[in-house]
C-alpha positions in Angstrom: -12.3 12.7 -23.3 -8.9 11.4 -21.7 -7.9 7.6 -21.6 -9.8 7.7 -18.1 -13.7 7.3 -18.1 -15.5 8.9 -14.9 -16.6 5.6 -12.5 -19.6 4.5 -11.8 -18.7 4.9 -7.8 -17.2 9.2 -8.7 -20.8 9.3 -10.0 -22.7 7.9 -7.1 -20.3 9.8 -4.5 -21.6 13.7 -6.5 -24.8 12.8 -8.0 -26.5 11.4 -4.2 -25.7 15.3 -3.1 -28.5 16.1 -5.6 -30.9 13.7 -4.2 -30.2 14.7 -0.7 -30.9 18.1 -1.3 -34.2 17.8 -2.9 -34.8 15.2 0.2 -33.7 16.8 3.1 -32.5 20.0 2.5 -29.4 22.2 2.4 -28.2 20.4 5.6 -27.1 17.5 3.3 -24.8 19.2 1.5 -23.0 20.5 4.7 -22.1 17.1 5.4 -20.7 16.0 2.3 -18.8 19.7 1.9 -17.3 19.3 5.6 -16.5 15.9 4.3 -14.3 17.3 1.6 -12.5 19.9 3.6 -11.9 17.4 6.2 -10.3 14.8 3.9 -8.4 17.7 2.4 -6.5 18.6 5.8 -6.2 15.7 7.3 -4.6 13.2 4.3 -3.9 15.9 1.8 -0.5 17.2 3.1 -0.1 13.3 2.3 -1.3 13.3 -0.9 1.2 16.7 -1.4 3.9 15.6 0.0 4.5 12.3 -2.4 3.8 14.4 -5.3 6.9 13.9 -7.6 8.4 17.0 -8.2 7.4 16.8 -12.0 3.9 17.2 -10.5 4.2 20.5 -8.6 3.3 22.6 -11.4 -0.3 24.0 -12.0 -1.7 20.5 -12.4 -1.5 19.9 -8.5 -2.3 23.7 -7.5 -5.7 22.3 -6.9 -4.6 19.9 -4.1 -2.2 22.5 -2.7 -4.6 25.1 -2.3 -6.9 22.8 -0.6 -4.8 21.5 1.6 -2.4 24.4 2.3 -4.9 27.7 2.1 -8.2 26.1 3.2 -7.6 24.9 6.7 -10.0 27.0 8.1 -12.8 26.0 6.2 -13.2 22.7 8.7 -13.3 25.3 11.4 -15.6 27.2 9.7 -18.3 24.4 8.6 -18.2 22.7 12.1 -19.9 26.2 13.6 -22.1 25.6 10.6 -23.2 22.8 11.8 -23.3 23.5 15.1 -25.8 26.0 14.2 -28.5 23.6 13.1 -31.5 22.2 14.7 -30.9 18.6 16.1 -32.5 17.1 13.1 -30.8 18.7 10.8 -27.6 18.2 12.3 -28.6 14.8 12.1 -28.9 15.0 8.1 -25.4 16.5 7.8 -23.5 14.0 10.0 -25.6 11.1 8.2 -24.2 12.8 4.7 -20.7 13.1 6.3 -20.4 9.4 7.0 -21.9 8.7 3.7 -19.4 10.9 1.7 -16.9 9.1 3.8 -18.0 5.8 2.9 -18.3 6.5 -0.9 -15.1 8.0 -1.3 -13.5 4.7 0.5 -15.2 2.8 -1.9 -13.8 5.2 -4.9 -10.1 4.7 -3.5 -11.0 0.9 -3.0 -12.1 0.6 -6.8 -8.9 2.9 -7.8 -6.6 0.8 -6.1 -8.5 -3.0 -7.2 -7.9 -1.3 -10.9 -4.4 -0.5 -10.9 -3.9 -4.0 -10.0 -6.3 -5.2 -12.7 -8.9 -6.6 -10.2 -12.5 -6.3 -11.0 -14.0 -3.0 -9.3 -17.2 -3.1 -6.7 -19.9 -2.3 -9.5 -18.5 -4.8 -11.2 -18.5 -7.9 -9.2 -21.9 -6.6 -8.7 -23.1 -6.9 -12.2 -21.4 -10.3 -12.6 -23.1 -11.8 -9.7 -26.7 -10.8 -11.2 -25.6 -12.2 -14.8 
């Protein structure tokens, strides 16, 4: 364990995939993965280009690779996608939104913390105390 515990929102945004498979099916998951390729193309060269030069060692080769070597896979999960039935096409762009909206709410949280406000989950457990 690093000085960093995993939030309560990282959880939420992984651990709902499981419930959405078990619910719905395999569709869910294309969503939430077009979600993540999506993100990685469109703000990761971003995310790779304020990298300090320090930090372009293996530790960002993760982020690189994403953004750099997988820009087909948006192309690629789109004809996915367009391959479902209506209802499941649905599903997936109902995941996608909610991926989205999770992972605003992670960057929200990371942002209120490094400016020692209280995160989302938090204010939430206050106001039922």
């Amino acid at each position: 364990p690093g000085q960093f515990s995993e939030s309560e929102m990282t959880k939420l945004f992984y651990r709902n995939q499981y419930f959405g498979i078990q619910n719905f099916g395999s569709c869910y998951l294309l969503g939430y993965i077009l979600f993540l390729e999506w993100i990685a193309v469109h703000s990761g060269p971003h995310a790779v280009a304020t990298l300090s030069p320090q930090s372009r060692d293996k530790a960002s080769s993760f982020l690189r690779v994403h953004v750099e070597e997988d820009k087909d896979h948006v192309e690629k999960a789109i004809e996915e996608l367009n391959r479902l039935a209506p209802n499941d096409r649905e599903i997936a762009v109902e995941s996608f939104r909610m991926a989205a909206r999770q992972y605003e709410q992670i960057l929200e949280d990371c942002v209120a913390a490094s400016q020692g406000r209280v995160l989302s989950f938090e204010r939430k457990r206050t106001a039922e105390a």
